[in-house]
N, CA, C and O atoms as CSV, one atom per row, in Angstrom:
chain,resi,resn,atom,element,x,y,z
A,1,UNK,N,N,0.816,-1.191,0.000
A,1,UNK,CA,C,0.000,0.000,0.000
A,1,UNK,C,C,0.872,1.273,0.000
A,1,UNK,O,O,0.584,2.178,-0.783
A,2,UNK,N,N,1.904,1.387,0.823
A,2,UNK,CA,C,3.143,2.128,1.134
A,2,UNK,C,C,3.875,2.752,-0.430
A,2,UNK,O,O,4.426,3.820,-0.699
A,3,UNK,N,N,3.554,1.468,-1.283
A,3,UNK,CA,C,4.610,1.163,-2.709
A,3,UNK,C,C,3.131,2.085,-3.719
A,3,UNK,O,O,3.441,2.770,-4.694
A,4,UNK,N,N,1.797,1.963,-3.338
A,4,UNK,CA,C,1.159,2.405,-4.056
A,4,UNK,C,C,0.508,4.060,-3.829
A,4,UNK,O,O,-0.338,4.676,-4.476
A,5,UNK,N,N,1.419,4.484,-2.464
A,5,UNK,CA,C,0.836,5.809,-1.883
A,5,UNK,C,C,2.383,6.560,-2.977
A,5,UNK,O,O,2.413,7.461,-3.816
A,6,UNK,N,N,3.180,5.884,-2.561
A,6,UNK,CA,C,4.395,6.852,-3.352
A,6,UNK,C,C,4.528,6.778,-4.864
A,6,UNK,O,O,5.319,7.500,-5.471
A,7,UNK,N,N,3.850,6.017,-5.374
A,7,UNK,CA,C,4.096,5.842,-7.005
A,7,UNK,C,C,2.425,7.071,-7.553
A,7,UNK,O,O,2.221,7.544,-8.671
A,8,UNK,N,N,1.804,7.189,-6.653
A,8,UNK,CA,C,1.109,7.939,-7.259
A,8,UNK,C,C,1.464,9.620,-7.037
A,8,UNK,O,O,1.379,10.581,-7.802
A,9,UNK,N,N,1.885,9.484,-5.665
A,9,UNK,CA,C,2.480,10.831,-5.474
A,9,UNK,C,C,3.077,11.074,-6.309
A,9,UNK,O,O,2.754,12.161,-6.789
A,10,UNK,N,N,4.071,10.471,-6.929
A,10,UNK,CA,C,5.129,10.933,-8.017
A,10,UNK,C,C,4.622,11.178,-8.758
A,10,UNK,O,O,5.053,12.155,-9.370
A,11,UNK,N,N,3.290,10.491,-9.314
A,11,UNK,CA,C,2.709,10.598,-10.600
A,11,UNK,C,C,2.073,11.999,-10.889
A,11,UNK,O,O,2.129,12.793,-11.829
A,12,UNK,N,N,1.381,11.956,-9.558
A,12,UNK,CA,C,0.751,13.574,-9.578
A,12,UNK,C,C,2.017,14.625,-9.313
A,12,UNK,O,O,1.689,15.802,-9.464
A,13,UNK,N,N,3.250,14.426,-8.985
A,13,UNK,CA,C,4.133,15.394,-9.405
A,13,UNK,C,C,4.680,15.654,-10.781
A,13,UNK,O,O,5.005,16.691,-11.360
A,14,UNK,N,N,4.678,14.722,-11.030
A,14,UNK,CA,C,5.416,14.748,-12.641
A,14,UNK,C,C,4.870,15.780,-13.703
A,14,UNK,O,O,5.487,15.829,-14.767
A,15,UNK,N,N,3.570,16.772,-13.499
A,15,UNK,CA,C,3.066,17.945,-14.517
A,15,UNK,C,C,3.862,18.923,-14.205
A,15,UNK,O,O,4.239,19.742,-15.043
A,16,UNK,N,N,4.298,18.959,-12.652
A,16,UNK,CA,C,4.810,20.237,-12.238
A,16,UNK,C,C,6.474,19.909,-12.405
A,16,UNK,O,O,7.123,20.949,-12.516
A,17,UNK,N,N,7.107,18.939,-12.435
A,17,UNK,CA,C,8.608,18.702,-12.543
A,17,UNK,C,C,8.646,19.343,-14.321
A,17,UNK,O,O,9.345,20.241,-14.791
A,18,UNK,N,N,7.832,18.658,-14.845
A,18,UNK,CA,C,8.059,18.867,-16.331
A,18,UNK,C,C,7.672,20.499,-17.076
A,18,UNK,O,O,7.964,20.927,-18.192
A,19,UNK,N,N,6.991,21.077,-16.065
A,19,UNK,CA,C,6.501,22.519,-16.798
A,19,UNK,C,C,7.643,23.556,-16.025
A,19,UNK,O,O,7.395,24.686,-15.603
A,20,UNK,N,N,8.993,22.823,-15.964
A,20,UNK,CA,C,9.837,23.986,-15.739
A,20,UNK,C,C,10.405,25.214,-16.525
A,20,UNK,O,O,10.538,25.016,-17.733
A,21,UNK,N,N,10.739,26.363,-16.088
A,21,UNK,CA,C,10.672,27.105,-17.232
A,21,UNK,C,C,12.052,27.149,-17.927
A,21,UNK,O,O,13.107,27.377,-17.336
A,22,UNK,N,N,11.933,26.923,-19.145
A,22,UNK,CA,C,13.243,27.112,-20.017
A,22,UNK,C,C,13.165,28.752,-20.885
A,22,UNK,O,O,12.347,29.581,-21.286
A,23,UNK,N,N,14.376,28.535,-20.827
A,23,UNK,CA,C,14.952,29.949,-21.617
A,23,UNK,C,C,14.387,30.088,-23.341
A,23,UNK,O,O,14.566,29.466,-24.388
A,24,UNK,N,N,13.626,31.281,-22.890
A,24,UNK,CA,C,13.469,31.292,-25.001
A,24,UNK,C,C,14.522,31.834,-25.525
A,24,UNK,O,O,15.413,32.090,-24.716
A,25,UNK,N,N,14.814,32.222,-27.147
A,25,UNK,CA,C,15.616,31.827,-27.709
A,25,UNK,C,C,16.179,33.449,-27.402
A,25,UNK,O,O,17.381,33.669,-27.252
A,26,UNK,N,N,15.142,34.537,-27.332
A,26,UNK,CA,C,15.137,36.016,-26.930
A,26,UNK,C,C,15.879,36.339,-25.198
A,26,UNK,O,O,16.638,37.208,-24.769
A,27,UNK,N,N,15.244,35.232,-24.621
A,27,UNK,CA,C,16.020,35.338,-23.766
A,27,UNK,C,C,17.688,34.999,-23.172
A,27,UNK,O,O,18.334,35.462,-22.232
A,28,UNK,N,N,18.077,33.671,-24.526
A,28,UNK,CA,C,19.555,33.660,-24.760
A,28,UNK,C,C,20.331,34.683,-25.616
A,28,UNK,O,O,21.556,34.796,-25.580
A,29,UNK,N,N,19.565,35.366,-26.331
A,29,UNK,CA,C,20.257,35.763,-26.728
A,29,UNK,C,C,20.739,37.286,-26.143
A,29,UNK,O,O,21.838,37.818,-26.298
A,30,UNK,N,N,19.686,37.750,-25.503
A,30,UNK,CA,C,19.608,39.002,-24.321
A,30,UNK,C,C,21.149,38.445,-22.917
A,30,UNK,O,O,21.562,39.276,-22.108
A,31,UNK,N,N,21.571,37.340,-22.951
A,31,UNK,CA,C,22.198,37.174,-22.135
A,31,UNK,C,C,23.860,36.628,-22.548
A,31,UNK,O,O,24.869,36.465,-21.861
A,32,UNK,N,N,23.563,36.451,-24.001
A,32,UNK,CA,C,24.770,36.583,-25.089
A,32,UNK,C,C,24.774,37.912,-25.410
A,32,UNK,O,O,25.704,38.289,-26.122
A,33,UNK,N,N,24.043,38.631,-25.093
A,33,UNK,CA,C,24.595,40.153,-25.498
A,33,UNK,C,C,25.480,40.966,-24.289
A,33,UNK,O,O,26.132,41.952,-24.631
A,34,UNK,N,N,25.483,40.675,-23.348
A,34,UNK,CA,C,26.189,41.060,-22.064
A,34,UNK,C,C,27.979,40.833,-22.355
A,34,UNK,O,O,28.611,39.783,-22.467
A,35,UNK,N,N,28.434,42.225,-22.416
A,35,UNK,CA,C,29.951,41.395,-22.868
A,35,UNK,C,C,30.255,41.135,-23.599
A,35,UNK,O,O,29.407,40.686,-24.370
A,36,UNK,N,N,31.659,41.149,-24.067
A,36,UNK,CA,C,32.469,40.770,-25.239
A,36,UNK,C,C,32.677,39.231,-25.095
A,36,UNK,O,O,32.948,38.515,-24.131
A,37,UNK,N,N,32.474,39.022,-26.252
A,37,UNK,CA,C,32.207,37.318,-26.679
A,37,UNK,C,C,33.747,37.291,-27.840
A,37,UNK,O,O,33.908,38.135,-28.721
A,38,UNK,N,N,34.489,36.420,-27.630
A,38,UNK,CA,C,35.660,35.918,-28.101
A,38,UNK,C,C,35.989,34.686,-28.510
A,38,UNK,O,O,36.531,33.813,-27.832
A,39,UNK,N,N,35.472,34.600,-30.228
A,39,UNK,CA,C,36.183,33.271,-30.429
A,39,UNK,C,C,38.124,32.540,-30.492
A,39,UNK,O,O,39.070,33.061,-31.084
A,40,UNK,N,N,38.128,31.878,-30.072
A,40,UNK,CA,C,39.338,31.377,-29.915
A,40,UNK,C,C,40.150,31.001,-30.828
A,40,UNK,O,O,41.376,31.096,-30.879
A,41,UNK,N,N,38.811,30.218,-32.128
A,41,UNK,CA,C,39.313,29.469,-32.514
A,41,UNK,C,C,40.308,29.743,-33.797
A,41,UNK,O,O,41.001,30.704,-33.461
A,42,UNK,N,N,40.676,29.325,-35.096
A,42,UNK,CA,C,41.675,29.354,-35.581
A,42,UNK,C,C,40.925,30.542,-36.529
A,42,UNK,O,O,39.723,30.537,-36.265
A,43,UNK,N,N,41.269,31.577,-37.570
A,43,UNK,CA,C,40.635,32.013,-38.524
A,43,UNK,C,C,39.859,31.604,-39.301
A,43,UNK,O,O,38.810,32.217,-39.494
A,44,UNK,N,N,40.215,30.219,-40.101
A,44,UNK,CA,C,39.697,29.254,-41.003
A,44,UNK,C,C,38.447,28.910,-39.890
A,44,UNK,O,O,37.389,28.865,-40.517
A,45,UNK,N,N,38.310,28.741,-38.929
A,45,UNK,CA,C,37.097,27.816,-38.104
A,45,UNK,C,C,35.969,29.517,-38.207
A,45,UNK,O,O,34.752,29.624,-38.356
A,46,UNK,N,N,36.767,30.312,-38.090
A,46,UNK,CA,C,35.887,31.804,-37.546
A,46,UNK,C,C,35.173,31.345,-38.952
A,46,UNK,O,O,34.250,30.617,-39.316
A,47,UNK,N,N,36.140,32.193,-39.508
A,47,UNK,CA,C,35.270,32.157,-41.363
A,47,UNK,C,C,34.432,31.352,-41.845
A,47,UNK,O,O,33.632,31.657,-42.730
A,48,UNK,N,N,34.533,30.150,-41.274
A,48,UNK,CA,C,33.456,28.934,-41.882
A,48,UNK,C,C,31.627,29.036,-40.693
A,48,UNK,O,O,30.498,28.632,-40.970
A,49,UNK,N,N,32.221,29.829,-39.292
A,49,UNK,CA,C,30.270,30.255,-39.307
A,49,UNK,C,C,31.070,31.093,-37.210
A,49,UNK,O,O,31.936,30.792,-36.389
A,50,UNK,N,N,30.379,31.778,-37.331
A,50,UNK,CA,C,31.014,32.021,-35.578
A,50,UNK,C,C,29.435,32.890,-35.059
A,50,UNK,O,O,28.547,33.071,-35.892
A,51,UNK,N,N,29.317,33.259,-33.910
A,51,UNK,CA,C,28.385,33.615,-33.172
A,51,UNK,C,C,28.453,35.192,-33.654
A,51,UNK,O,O,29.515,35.788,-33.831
A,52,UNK,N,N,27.008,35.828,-33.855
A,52,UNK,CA,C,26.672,37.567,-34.246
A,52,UNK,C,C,27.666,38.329,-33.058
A,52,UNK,O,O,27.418,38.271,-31.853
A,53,UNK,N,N,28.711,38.973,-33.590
A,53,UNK,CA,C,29.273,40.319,-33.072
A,53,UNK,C,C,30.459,39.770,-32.175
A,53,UNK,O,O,30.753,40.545,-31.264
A,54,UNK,N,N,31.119,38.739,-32.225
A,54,UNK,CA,C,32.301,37.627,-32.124
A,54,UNK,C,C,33.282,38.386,-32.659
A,54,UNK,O,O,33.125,39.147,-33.613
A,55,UNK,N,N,34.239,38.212,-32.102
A,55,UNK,CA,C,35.491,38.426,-32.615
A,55,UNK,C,C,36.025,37.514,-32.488
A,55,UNK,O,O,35.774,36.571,-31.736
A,56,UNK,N,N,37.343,37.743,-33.641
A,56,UNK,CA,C,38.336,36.727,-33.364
A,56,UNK,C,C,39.777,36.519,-32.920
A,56,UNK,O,O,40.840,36.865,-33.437
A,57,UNK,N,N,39.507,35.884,-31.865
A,57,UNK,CA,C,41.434,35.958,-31.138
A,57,UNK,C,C,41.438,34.790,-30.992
A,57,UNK,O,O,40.434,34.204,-30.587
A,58,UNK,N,N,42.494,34.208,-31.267
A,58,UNK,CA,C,42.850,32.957,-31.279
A,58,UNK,C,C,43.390,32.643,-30.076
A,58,UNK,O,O,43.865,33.629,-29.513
A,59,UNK,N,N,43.526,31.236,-29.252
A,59,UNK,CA,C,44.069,31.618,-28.017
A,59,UNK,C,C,45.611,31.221,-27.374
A,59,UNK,O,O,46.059,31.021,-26.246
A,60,UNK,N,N,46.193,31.228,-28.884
A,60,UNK,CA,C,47.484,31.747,-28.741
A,60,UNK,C,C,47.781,33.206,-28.723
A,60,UNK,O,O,48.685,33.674,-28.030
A,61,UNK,N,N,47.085,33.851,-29.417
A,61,UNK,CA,C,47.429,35.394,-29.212
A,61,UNK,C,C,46.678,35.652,-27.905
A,61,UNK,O,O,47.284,36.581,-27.372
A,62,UNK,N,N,45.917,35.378,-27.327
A,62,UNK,CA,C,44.900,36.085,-26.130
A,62,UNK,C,C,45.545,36.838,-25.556
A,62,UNK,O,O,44.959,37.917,-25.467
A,63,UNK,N,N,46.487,36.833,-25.100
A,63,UNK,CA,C,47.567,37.131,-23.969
A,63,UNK,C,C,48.174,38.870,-24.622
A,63,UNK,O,O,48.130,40.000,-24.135
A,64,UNK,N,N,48.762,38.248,-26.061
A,64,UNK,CA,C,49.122,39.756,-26.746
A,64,UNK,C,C,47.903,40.946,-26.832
A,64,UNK,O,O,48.140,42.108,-26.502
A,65,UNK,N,N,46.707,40.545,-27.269
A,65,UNK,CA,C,45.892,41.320,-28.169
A,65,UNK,C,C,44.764,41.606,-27.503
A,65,UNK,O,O,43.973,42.428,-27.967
A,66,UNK,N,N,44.419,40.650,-25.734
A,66,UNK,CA,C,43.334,41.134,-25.300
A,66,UNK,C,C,43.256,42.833,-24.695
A,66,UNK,O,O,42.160,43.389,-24.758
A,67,UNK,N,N,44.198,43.437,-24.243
A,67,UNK,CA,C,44.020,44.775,-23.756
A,67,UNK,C,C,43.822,45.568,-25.067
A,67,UNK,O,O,43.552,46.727,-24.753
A,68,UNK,N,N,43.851,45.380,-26.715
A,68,UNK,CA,C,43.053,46.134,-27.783
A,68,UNK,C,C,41.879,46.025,-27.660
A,68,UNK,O,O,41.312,47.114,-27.744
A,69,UNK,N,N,40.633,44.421,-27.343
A,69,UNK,CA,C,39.899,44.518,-26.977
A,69,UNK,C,C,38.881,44.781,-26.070
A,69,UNK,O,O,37.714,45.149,-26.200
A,70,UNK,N,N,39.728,44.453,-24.932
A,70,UNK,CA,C,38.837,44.558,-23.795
A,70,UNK,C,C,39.847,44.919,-22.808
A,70,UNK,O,O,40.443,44.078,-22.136
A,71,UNK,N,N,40.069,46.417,-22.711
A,71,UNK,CA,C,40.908,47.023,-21.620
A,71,UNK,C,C,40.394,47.349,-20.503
A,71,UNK,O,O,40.838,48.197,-19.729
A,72,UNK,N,N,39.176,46.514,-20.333
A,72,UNK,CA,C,38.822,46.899,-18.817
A,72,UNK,C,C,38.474,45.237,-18.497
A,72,UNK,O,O,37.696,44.588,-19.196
A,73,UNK,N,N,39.336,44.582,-17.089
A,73,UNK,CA,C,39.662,43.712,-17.011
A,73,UNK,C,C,38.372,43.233,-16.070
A,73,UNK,O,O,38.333,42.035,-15.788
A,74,UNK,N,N,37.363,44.060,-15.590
A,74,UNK,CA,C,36.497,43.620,-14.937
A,74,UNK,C,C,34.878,43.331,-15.896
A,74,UNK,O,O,33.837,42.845,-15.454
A,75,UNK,N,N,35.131,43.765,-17.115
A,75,UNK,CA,C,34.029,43.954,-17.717
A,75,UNK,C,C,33.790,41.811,-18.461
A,75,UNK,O,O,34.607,41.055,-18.987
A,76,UNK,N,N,32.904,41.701,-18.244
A,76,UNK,CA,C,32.250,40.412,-18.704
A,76,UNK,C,C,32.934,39.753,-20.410
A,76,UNK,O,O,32.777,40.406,-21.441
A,77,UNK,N,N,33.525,38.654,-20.386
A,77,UNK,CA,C,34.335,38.347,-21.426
A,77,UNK,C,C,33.959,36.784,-21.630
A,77,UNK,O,O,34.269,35.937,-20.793
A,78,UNK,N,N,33.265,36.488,-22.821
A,78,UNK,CA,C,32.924,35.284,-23.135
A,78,UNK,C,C,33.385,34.290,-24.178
A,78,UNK,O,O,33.033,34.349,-25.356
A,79,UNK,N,N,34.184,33.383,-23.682
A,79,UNK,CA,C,34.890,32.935,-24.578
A,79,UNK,C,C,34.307,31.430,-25.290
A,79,UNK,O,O,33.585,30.647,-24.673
A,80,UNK,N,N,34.685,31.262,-26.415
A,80,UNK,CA,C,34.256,29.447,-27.071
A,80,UNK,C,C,35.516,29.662,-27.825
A,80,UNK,O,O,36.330,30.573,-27.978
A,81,UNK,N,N,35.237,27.764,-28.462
A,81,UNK,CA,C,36.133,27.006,-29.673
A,81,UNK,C,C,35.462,26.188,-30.285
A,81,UNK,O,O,34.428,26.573,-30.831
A,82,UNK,N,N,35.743,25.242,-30.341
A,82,UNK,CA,C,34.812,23.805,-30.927
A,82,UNK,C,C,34.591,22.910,-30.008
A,82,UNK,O,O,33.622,22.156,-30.092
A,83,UNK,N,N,35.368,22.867,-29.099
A,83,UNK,CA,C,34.953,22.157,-28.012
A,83,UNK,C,C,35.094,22.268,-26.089
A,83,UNK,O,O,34.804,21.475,-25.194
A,84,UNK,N,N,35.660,23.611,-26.098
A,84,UNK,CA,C,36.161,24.490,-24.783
A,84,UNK,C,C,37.105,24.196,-24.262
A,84,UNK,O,O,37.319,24.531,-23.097
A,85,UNK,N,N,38.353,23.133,-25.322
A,85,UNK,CA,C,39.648,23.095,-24.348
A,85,UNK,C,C,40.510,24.495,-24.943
A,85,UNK,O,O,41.212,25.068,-24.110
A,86,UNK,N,N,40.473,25.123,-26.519
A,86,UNK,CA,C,41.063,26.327,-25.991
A,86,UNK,C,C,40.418,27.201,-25.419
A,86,UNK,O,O,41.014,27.809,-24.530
A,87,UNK,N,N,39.487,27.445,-25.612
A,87,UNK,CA,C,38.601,28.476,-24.587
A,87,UNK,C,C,39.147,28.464,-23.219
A,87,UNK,O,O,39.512,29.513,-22.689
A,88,UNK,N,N,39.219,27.340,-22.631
A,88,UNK,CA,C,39.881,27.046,-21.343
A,88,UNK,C,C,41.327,27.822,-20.984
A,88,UNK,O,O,41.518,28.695,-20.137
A,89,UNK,N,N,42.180,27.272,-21.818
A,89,UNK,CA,C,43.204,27.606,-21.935
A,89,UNK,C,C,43.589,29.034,-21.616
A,89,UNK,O,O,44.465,29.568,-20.936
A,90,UNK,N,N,42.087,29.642,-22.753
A,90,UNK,CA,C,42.195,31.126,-23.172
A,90,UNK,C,C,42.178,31.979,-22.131
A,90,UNK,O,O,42.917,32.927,-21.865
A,91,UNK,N,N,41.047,31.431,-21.455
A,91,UNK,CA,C,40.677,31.644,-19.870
A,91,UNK,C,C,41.751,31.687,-18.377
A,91,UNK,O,O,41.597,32.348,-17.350
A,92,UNK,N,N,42.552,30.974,-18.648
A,92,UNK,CA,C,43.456,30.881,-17.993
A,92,UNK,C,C,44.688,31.601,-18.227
A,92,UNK,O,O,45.708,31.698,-17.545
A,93,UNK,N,N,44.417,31.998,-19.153
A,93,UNK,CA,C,45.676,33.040,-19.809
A,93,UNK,C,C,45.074,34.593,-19.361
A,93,UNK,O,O,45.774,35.562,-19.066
A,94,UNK,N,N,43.901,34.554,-19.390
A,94,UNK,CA,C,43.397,36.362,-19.468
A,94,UNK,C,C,43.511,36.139,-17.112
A,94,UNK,O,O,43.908,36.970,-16.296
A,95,UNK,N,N,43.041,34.900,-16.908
A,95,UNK,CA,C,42.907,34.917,-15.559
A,95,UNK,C,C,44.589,35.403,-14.529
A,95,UNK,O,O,44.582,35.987,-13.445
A,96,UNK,N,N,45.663,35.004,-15.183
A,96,UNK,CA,C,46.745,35.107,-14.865
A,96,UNK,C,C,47.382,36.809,-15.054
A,96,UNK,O,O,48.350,37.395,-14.567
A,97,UNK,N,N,46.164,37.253,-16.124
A,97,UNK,CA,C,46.632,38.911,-16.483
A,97,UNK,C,C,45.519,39.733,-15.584
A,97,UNK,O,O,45.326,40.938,-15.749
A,98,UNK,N,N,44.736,38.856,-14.512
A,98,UNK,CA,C,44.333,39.736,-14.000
A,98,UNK,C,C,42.405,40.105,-14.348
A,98,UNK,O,O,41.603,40.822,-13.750
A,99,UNK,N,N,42.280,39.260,-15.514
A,99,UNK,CA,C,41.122,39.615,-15.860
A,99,UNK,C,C,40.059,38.585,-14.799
A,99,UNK,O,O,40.245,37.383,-14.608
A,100,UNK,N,N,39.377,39.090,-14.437
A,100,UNK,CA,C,38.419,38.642,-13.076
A,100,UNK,C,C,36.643,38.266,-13.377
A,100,UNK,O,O,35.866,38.043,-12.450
A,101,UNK,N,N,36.241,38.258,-14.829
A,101,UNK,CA,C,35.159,38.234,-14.988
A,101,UNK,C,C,34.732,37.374,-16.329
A,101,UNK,O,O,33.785,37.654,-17.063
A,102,UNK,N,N,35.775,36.101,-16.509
A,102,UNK,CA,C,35.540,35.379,-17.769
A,102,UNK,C,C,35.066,34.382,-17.624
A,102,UNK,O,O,34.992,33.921,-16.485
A,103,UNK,N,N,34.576,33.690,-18.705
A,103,UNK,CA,C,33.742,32.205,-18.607
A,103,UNK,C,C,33.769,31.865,-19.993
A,103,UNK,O,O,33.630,32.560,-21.000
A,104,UNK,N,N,34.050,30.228,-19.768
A,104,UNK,CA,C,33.973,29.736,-21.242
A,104,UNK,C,C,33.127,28.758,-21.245
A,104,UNK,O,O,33.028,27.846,-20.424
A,105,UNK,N,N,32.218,29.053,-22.630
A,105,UNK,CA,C,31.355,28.505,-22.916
A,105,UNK,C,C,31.533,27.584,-23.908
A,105,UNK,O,O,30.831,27.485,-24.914
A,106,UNK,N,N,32.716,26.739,-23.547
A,106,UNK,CA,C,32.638,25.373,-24.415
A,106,UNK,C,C,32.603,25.636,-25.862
A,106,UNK,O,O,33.555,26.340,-26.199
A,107,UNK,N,N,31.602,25.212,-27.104
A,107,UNK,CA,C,31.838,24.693,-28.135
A,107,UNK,C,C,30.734,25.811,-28.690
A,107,UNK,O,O,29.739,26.189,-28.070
A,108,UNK,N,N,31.254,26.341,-30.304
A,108,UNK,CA,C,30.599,26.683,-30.797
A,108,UNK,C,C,29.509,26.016,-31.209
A,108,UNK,O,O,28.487,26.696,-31.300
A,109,UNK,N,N,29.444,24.992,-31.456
A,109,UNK,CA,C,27.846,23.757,-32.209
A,109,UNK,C,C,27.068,23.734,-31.081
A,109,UNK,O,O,25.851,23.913,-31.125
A,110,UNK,N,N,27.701,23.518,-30.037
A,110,UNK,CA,C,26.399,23.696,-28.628
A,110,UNK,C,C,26.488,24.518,-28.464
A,110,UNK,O,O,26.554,24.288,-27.257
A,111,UNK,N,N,26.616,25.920,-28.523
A,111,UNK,CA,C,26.076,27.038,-28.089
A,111,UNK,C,C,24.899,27.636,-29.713
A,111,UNK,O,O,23.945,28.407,-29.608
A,112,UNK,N,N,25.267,27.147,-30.709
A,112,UNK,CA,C,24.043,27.303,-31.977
A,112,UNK,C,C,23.038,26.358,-31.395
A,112,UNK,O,O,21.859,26.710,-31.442
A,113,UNK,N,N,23.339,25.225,-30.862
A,113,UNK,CA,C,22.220,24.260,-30.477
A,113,UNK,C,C,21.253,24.776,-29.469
A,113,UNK,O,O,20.191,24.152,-29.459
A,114,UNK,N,N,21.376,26.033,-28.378
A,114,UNK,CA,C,21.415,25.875,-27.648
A,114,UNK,C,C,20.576,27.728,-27.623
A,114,UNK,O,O,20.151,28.408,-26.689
A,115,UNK,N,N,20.639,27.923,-28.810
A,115,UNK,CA,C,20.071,28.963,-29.990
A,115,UNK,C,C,20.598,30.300,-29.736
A,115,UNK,O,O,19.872,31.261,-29.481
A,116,UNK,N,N,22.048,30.356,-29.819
A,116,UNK,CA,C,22.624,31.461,-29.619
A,116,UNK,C,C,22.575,31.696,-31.114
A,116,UNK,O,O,22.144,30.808,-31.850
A,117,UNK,N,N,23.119,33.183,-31.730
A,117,UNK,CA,C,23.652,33.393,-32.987
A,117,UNK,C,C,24.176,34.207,-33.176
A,117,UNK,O,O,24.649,34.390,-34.298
């Protein structure tokens, strides 16, 4: 009886687990607009498709070329690649110069998936 009080409870939870609210596509992209967004990846990868208003630094240069872009080290800095190990990298390079407000967002294909543009 015990096995049949809790399987229904769940059951009658399961409308409200599932009507959680997800992000519309207006609302990712309102939160991709915050900040300079920095692709990492190579030129050839930029040129073939990259995220609206992206730049490109590769993240061997990061280190040289980020104070042209973003000379204020507290301001919001969002980095990708194809799959977020240079992003990482990239991240760890701007973190060592001091920059205090970066995050990498992994892979360009999941962040289109994911309905950035």
């Amino acid at each position: 009886m015990k096995k049949l009080a809790w399987i229904l409870g769940f059951a009658a939870m399961m409308p409200m687990m599932s009507s959680a609210k997800q992000a519309s596509v207006q609302q990712v992209q309102a939160e991709k607009a915050a900040g300079i967004w920095i692709d990492v990846r190579s030129a050839e990868e930029f040129q073939q498709g990259h995220l609206n208003g992206a730049i490109n630094v590769t993240h061997t240069e990061i280190a040289q070329r980020i104070a042209e872009v973003a000379p204020d080290k507290n301001q919001p800095i969002h980095l990708y690649c194809r799959s977020g190990h240079r992003a990482e990298a990239a991240l760890n390079e701007l973190k060592k110069l001091g920059y205090s407000n970066v995050t990498n967002h992994g892979g360009y294909d999941d962040l289109i998936k994911a309905g950035l543009k």
